[in-house]
NUMARLUM-156439 format. One record per residue: residue number from 0; residue in three letters; x, y, z of N, C-alpha, C in turn. Coordinates in steps of 0.05 Angstrom, whole numbers, plus 5000, padded with zeros to 4 digits. Atoms other than C-alpha are relative to their C-alpha. Example, Ala and Ser with C-alpha at 12.3 -4.5 7.8 and 13.67 -1.06 7.14 Angstrom:
REM residues 2
PT   nr  rest  neast  nnorth   nup  caeast  canorth  caup  ceast  cnorth   cup
PT    0   ALA   5018    4976  5000    5246     4910  5156   5018    5024  5000
PT    1   SER   4984    4976  4999    5273     4979  5143   4985    5022  5014
REM end
This chain:
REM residues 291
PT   nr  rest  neast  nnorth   nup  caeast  canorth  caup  ceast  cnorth   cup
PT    0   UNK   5001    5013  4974    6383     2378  0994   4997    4970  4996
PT    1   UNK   5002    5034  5018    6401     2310  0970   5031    4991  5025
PT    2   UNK   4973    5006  4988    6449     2269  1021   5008    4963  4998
PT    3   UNK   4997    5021  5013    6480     2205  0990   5019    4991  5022
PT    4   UNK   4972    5008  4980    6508     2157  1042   5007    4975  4974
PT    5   UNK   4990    5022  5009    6556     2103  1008   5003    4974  5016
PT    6   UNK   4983    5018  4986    6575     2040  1034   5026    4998  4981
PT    7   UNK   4964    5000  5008    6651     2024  1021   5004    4977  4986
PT    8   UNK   5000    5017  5008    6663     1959  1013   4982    4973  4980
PT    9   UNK   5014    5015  5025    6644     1922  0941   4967    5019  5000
PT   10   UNK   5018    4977  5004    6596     1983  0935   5016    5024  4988
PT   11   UNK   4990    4979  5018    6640     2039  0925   5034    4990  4982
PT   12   UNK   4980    5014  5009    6711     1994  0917   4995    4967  5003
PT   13   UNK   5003    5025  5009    6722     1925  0903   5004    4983  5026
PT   14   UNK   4990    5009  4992    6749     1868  0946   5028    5007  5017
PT   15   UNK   4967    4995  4991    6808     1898  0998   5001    4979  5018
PT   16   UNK   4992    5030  4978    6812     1832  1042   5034    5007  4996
PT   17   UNK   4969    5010  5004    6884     1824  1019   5022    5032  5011
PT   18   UNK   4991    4970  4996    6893     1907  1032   5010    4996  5032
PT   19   UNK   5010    4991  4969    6860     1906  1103   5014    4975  5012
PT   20   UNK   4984    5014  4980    6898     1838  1123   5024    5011  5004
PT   21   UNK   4973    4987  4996    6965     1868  1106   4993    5022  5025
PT   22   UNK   5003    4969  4989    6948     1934  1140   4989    4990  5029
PT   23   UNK   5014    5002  4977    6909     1895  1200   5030    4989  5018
PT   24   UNK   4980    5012  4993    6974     1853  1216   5031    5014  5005
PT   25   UNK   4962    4983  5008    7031     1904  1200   4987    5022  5033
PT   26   UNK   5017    4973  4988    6986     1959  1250   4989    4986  5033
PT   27   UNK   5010    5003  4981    6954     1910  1306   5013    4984  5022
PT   28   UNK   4980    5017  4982    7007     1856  1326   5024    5028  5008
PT   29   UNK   4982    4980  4979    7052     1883  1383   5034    4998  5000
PT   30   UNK   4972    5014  5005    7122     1876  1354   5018    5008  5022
PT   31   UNK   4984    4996  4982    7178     1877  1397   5028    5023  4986
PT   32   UNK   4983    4981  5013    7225     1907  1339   4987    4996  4974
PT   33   UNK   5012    4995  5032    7208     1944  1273   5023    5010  4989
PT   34   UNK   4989    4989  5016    7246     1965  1217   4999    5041  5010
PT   35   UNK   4995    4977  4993    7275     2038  1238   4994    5030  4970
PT   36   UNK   5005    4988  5027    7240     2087  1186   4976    4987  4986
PT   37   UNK   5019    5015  5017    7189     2034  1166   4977    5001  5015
PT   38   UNK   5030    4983  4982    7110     2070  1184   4998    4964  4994
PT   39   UNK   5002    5026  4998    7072     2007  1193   4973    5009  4990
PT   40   UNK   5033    5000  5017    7004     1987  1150   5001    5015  4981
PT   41   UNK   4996    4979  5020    6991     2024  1087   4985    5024  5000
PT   42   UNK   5023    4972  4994    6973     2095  1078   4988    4999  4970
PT   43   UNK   5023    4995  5023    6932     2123  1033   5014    5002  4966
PT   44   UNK   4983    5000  5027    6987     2131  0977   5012    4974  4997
PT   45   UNK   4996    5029  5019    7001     2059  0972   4968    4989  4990
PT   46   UNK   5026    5004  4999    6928     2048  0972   4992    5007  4973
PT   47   UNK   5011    4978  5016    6919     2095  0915   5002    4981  4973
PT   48   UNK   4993    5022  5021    6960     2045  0858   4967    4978  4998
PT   49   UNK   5006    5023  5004    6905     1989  0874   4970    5013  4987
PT   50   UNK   5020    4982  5001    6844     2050  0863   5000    4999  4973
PT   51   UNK   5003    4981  5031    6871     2070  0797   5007    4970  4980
PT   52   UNK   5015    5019  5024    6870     1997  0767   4985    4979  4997
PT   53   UNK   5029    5011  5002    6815     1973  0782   4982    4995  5032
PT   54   UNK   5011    5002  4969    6798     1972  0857   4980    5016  5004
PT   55   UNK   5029    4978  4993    6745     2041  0852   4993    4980  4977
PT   56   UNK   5022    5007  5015    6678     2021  0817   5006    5016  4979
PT   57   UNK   5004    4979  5023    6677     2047  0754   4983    5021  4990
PT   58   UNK   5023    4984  5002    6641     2114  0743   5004    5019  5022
PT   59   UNK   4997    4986  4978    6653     2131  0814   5005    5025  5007
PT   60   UNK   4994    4973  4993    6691     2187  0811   4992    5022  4977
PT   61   UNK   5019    4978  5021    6649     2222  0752   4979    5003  5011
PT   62   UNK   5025    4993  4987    6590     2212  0793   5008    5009  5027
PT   63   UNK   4989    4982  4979    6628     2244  0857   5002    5028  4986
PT   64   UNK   4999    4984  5008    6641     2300  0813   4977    5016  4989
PT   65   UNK   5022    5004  5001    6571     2300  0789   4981    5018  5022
PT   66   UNK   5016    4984  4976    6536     2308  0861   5021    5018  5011
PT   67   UNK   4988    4978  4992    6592     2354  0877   4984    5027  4987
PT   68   UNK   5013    4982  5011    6570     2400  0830   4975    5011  5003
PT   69   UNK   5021    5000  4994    6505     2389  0843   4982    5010  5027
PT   70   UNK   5001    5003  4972    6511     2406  0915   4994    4987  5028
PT   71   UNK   5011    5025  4977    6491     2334  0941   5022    4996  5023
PT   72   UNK   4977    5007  4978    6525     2315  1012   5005    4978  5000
PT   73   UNK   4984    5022  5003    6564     2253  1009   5008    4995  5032
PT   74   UNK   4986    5013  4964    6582     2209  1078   5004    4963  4984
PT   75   UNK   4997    5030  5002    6609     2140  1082   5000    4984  5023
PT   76   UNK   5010    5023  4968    6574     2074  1130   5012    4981  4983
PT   77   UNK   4982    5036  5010    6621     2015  1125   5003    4990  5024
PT   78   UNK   4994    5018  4976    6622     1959  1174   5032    5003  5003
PT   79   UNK   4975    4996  5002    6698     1969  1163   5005    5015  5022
PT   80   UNK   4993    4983  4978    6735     1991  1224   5011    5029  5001
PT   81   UNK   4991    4969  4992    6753     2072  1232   5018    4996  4996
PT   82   UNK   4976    4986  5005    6823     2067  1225   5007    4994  4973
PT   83   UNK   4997    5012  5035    6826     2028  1159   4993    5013  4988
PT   84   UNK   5028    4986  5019    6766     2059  1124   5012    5030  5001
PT   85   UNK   4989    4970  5008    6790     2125  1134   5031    5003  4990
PT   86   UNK   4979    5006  5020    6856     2109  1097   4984    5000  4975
PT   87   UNK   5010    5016  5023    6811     2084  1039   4991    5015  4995
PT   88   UNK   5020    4980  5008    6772     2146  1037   5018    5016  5000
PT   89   UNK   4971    4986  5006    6839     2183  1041   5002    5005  4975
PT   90   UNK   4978    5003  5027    6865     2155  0984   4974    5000  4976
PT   91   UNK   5029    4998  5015    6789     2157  0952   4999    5031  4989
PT   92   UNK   5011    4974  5015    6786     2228  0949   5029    5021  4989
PT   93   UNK   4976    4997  5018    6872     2244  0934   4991    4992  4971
PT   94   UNK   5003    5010  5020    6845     2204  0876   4974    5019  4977
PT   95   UNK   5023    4986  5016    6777     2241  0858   5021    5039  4996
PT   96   UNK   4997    4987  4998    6818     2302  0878   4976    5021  5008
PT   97   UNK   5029    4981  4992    6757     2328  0913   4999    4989  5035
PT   98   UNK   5013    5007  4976    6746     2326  0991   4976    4989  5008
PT   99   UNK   5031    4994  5002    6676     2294  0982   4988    4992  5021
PT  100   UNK   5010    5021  4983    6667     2253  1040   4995    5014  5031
PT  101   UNK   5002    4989  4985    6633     2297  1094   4998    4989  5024
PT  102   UNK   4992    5009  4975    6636     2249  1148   5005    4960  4998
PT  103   UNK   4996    5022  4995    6658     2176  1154   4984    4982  5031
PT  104   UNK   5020    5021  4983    6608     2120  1196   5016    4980  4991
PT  105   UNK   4985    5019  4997    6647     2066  1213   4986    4966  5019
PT  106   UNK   5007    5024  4987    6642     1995  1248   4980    5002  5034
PT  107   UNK   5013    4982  4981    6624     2037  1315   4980    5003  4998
PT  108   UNK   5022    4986  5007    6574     2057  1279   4972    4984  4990
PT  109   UNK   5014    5031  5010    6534     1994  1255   4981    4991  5035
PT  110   UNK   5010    5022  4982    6494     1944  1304   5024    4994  5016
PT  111   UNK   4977    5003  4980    6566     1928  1331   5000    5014  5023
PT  112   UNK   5001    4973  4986    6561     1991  1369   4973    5006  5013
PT  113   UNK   5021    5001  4993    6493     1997  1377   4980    4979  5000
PT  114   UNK   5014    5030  4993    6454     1929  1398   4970    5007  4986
PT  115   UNK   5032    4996  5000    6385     1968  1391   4989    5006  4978
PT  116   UNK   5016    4987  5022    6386     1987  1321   4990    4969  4981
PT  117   UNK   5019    5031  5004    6332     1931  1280   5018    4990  4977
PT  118   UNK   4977    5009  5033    6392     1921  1220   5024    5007  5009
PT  119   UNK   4971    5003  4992    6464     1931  1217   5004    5021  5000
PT  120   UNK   4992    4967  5006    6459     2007  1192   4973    5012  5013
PT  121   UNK   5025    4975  4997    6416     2065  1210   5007    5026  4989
PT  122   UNK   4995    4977  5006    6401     2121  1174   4982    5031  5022
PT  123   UNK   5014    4984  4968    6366     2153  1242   5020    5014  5014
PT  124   UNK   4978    4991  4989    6434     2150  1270   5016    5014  4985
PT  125   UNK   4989    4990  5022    6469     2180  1206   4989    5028  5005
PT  126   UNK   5019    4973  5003    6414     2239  1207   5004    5019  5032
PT  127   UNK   4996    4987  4978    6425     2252  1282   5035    5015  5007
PT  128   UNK   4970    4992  5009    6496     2254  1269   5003    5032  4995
PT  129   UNK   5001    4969  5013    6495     2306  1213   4980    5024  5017
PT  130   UNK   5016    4989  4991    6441     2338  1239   5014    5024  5027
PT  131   UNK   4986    4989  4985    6494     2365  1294   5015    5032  4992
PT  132   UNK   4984    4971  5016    6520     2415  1244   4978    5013  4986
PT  133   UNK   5015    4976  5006    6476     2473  1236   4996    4994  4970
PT  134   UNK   4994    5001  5019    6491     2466  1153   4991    4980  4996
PT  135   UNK   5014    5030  5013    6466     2394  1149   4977    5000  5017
PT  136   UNK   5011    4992  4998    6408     2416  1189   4969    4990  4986
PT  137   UNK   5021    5012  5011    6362     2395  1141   5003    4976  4994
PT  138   UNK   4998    5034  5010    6384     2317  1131   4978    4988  5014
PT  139   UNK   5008    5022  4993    6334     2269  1142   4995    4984  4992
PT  140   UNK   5000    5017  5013    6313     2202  1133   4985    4993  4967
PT  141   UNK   5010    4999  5030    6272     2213  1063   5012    5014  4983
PT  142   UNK   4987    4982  5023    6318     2256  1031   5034    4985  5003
PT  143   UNK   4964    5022  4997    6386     2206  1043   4988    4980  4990
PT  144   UNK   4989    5027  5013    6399     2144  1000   5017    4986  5002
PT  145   UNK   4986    5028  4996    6438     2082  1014   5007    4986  4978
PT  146   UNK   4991    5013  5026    6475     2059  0961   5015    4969  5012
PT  147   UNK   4980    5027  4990    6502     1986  0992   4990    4971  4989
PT  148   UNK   4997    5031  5024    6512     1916  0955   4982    4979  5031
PT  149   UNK   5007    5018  4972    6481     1888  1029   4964    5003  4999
PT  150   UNK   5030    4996  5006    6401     1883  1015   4983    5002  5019
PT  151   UNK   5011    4988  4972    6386     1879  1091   5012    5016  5016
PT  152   UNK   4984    4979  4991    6432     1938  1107   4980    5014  5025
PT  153   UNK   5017    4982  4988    6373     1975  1135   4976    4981  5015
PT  154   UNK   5024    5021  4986    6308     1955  1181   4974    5018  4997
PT  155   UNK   5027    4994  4998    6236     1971  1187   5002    5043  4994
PT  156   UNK   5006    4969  5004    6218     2047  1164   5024    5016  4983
PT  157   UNK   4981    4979  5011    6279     2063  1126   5016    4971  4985
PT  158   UNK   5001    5012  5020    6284     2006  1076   4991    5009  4982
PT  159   UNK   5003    4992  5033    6252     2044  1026   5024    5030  4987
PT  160   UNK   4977    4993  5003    6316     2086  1019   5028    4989  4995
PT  161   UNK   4984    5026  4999    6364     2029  1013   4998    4990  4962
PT  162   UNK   4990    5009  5032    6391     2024  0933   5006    4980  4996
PT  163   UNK   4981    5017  5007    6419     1953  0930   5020    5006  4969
PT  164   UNK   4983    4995  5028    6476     1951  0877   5011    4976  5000
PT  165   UNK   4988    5031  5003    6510     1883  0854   5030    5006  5014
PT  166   UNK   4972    5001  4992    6569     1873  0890   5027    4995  4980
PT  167   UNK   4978    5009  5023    6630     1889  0861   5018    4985  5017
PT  168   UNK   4985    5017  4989    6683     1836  0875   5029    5005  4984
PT  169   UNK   4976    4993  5024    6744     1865  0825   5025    4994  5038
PT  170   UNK   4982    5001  4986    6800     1833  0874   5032    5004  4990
PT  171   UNK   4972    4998  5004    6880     1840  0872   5013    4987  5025
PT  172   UNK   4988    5002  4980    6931     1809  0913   5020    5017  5010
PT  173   UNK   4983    4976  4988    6973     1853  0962   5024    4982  5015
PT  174   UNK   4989    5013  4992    7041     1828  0977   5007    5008  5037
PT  175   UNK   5003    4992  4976    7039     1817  1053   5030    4996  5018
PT  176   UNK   4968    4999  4993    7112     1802  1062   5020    5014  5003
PT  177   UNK   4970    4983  5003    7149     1864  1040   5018    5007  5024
PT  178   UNK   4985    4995  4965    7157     1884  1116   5010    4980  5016
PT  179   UNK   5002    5033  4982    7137     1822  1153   5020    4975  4986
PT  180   UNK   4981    5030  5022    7202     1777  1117   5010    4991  5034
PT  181   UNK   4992    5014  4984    7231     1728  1160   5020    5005  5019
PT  182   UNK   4984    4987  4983    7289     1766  1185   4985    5017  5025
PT  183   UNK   5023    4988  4983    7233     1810  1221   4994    4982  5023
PT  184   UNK   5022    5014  4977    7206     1752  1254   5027    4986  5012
PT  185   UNK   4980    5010  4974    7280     1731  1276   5003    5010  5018
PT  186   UNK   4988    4983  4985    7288     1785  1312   4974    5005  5024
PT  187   UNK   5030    5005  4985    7213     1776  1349   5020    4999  5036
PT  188   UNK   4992    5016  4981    7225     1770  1426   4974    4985  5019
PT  189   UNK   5019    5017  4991    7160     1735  1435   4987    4978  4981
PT  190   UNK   5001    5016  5018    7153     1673  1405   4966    4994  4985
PT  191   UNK   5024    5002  4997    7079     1673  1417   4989    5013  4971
PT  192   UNK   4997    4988  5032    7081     1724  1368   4986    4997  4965
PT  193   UNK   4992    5002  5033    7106     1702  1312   4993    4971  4988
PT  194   UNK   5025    5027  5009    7067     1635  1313   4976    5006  4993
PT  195   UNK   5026    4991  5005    7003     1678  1315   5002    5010  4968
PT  196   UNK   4993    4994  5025    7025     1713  1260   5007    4982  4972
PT  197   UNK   5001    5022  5003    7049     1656  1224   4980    4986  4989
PT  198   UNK   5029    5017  4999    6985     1612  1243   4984    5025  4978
PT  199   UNK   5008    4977  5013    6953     1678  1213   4993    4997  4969
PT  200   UNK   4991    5005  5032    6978     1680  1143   4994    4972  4983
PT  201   UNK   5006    5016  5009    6976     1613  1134   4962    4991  4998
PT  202   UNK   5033    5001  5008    6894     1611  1147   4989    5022  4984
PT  203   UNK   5008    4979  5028    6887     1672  1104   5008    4987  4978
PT  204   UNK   4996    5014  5031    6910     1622  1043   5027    5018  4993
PT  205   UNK   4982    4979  5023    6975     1682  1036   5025    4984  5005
PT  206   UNK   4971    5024  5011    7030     1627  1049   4988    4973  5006
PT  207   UNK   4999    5028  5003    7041     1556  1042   5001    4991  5034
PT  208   UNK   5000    5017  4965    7027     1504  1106   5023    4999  5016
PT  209   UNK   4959    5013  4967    7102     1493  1135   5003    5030  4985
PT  210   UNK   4985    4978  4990    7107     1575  1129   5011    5000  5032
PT  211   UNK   4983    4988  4972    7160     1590  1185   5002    4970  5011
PT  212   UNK   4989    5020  4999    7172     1514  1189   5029    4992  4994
PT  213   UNK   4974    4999  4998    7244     1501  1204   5008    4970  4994
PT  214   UNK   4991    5032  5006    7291     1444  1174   4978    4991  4970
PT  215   UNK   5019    5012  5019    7271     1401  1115   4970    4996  5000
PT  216   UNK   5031    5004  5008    7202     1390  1087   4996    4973  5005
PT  217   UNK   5007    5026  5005    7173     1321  1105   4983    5002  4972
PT  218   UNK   5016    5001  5022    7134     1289  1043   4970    5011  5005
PT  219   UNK   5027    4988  5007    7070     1310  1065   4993    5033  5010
PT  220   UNK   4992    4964  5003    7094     1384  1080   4996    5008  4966
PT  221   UNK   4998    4999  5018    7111     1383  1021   4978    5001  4966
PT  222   UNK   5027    4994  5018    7041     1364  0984   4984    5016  5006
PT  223   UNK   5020    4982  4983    7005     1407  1032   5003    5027  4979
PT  224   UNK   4978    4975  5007    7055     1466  0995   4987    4999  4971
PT  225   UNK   5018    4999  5027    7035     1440  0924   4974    5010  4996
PT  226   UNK   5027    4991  5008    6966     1441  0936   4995    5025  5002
PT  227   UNK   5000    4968  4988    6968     1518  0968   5012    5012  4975
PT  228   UNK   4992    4985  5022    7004     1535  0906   4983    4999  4972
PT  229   UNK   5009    5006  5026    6961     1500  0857   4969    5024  5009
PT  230   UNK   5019    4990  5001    6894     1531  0889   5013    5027  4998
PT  231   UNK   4997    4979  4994    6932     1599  0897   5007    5012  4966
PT  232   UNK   4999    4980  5029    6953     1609  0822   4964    4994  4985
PT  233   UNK   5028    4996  5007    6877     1585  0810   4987    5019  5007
PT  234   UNK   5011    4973  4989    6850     1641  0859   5009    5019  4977
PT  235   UNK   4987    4982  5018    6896     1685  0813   4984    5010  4969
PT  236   UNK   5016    5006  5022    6868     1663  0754   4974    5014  4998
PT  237   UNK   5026    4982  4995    6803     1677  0774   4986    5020  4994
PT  238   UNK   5004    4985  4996    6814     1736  0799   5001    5024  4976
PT  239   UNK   4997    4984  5014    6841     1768  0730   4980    4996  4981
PT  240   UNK   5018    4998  5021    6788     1742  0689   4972    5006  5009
PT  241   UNK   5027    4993  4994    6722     1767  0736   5023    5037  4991
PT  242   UNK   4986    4972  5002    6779     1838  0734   4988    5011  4973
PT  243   UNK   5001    4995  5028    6773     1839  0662   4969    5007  4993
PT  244   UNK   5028    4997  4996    6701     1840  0668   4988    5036  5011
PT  245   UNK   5003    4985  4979    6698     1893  0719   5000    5027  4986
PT  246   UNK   5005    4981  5013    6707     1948  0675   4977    5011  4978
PT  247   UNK   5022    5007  5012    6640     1932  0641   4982    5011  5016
PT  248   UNK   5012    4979  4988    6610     1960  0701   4990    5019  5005
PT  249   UNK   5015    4978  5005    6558     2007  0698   4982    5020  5017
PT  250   UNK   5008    4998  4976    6532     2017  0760   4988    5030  5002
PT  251   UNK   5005    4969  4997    6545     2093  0772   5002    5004  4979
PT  252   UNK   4999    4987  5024    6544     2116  0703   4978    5001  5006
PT  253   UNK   5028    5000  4996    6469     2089  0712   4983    5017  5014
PT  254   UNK   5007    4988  4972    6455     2118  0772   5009    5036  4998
PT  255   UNK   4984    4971  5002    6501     2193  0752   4972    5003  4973
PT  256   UNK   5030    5000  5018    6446     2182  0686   4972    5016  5008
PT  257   UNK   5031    4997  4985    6380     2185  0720   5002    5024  5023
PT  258   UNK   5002    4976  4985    6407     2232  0772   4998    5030  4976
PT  259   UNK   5005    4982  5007    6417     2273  0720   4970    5015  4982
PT  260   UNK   5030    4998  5006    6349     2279  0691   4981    5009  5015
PT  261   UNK   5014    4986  4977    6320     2309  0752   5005    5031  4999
PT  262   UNK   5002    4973  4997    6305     2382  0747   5004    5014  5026
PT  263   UNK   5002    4985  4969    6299     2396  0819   4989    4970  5009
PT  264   UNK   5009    5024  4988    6299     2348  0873   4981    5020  5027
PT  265   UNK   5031    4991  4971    6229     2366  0917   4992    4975  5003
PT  266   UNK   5003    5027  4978    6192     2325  0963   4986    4982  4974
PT  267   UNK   5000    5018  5020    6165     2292  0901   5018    4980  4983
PT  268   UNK   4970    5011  5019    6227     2274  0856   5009    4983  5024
PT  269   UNK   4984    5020  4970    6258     2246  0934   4984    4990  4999
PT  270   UNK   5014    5028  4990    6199     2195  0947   5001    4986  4974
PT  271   UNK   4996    5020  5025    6207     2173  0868   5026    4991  4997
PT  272   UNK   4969    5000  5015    6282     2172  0862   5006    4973  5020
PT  273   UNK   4985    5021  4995    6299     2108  0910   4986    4980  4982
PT  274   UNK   4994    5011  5025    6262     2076  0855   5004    4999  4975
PT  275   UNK   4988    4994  5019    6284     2100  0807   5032    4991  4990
PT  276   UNK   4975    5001  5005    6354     2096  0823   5002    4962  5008
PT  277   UNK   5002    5029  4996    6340     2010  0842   4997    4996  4965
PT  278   UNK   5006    5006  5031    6322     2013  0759   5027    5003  4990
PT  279   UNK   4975    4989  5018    6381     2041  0737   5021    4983  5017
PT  280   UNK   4977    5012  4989    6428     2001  0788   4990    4969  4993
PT  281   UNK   5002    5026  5015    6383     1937  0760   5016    4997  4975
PT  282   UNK   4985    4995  5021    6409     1950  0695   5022    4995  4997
PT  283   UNK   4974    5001  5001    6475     1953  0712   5015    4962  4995
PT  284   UNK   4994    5028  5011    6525     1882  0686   5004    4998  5035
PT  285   UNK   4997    5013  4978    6526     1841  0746   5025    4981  4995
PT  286   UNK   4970    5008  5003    6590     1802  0760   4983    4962  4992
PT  287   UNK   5008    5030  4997    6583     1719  0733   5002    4980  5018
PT  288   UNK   5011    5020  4970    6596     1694  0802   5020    5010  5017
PT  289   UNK   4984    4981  4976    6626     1722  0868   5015    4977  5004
PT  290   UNK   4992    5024  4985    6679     1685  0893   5002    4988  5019
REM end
């Protein structure tokens, strides 16, 4: 009777900014014409490539396999919105090849949604949840753990359940053009559009300043373009040498460790184990600097 909530983001996977913009922009703007045959946003099988080199935490899915066995219940609270996040947990458990994820808590589900709760999460509202199904019946707040990289995730009375873990930041870029190319946006019949979109991209850092700027480059188009390129192969840079790192990560090994060393979890072993498991996720390599 052990019920492990995750958080998602840079807790259980790395950095999807570059995922969730593609997928927010391809999925929320109101096109006028799409490619005939072409789904829009990514599913869970393009998703899956960015999982398997390097986007899951490392460990992850040995320690899914782990409390599977074990008969722990697994849910996932991510500020992340419901339609995204459950792609990501899609392609999370195609990947573990295990269904583990008995219910998804989403952005809905946070302070967003509920004004009255004293933090961003609740595991009150998590417990009332499950609690719906006869079978989870016994969840409550001292026997669930919070595994999230967010240190004030939780509020008064259910902070001492609350694991911090170092945030993982293992990013990749996602090309956001394959669909969205320029021909696409000729064929727009609202101009409004395709300026937003446009404007868009360009403040996400994923094109250069005169994107969708027509006619020659003035000179200071032109340096604007340099500099966007010079910081963008630096981002790059960056990003492969914190990557390289990232597999150094120990996180859940730590944490799959110490779980295993528990004979039986009774009401004893549950009031020692959230610190227990804060030792073993201390331990773990921390990244040399977020970006």
């Amino acid at each position: 009777r052990l019920c492990i909530v995750f958080d998602m983001d840079r807790t259980m996977v790395g950095n999807l900014a570059s995922l969730s913009d593609r997928d927010n922009i391809e999925t929320n703007a109101e096109w006028s014409w799409w490619p005939e045959g072409q789904h829009r946003g990514l599913s869970a099988e393009e998703i899956i490539p960015f999982l398997e080199r390097g986007m899951v935490r490392p460990g992850l899915m040995a320690l899914v396999e782990y409390l599977t066995e074990i008969g722990a219940t697994m849910v996932v609270y991510t500020h992340s919105e419901h339609r995204w996040a459950s792609k990501v947990c899609q392609a999370m458990e195609k990947m573990a090849g295990i269904n583990f994820i008995r219910k998804l808590f989403s952005r809905q589900d946070c302070k967003d949604g509920h004004p009255e709760f004293a933090a961003r999460k609740s595991l009150h509202f998590v417990a009332e949840q499950l609690n719906q199904d006869p079978s989870l019946a016994w969840v409550h707040v001292q026997n669930m753990i919070l595994f999230d990289d967010d240190g004030t995730a939780l509020g008064a009375g259910e902070e001492t359940q609350l694991v911090r873990v170092p945030s993982y930041d293992y990013w990749e870029a996602c090309k956001w053009d394959e669909v969205i190319t320029p021909e696409l946006l000729q064929k727009q019949n609202d101009p409004d559009l395709v300026e937003r979109v446009r404007r868009s991209v360009v403040e996400w850092a994923y094109a250069p300043p005169s994107y969708g700027k027509e006619g020659e480059l003035c000179e200071e188009d032109q340096k604007a373009d340099a500099a966007w390129a010079e910081k963008w192969e630096k981002r790059l840079e960056m990003a492969n040498s914190y990557n390289k790192l990232a597999v150094l990560d120990r996180v859940w090994k730590n944490v799959k460790d110490t779980l295993g060393k528990i004979e039986e979890f009774d009401e004893a072993e549950m009031a020692a184990l959230p610190d227990r498991l804060r030792r073993a996720a201390g331990t773990a390599a921390r990244p040399a600097r977020r970006r």
